[in-house]
C-alpha positions in Angstrom: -3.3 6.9 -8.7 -0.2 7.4 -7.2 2.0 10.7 -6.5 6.1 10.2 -6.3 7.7 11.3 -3.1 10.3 10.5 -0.8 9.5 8.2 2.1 8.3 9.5 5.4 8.3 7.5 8.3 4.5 7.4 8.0 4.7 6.5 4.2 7.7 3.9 5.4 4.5 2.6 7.8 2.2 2.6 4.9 4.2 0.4 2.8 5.2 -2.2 5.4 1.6 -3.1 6.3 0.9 -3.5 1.8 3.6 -5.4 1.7 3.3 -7.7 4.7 -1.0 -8.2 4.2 -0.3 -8.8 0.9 2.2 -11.4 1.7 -0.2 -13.4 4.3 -2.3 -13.5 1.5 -0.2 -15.1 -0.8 -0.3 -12.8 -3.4 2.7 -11.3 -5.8 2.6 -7.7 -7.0 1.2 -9.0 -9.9 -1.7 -10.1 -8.5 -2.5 -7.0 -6.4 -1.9 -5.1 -9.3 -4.4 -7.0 -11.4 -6.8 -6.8 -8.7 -6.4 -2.8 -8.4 -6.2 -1.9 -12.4 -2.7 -1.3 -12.2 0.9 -2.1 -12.8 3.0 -4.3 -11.0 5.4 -1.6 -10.9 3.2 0.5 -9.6 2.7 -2.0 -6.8 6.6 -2.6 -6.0 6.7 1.6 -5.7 4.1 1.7 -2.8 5.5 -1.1 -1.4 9.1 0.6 -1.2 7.8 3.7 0.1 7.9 5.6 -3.7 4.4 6.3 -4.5 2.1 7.8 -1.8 -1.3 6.5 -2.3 -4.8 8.9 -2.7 -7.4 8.0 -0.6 -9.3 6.1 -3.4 -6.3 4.1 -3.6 -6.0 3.4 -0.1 -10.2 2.3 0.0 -9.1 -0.1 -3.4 -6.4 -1.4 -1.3 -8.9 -2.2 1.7 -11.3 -3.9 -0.4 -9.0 -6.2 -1.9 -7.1 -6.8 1.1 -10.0 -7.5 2.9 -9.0 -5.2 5.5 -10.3 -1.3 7.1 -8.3 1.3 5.3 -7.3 2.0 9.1 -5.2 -1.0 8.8 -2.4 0.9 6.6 -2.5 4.1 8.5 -3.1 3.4 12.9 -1.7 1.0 15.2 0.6 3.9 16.2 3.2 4.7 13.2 6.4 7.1 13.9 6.2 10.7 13.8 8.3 12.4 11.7 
């Protein structure tokens, strides 16, 4: 699902648009995780820039966020 890594600014990017959609949505780790056939810990990892997502993970995320896997990746993240 997930590999462990330290945070990038592009993974920092990543997490902070999981965490934030998941938030207008109203949902706790928990429920994302139940959603993804996961853990919540596995959740709170991505969301703290731990775990860097595969891409099937990233399409599961889009799906049940209702949003483009674009969403976690563009609107101009930092280089680095």
């Amino acid at each position: 699902m997930v590999s462990r890594t330290t945070a990038s600014p592009m993974l920092k990017f990543l997490s902070d648009r999981v965490r934030e959609r998941r938030q207008e949505l109203g949902m706790s780790q928990n429920d994302l995780a139940k959603k993804l056939g996961c853990y919540q810990p596995d959740i709170s990892e991505l969301e703290h820039g731990k775990a860097n997502p595969r891409l099937k993970l990233l399409h599961q995320l889009s799906c049940a966020m209702m949003v483009p896997p674009s969403h976690f990746i563009l609107d101009e993240p930092p280089c680095g």
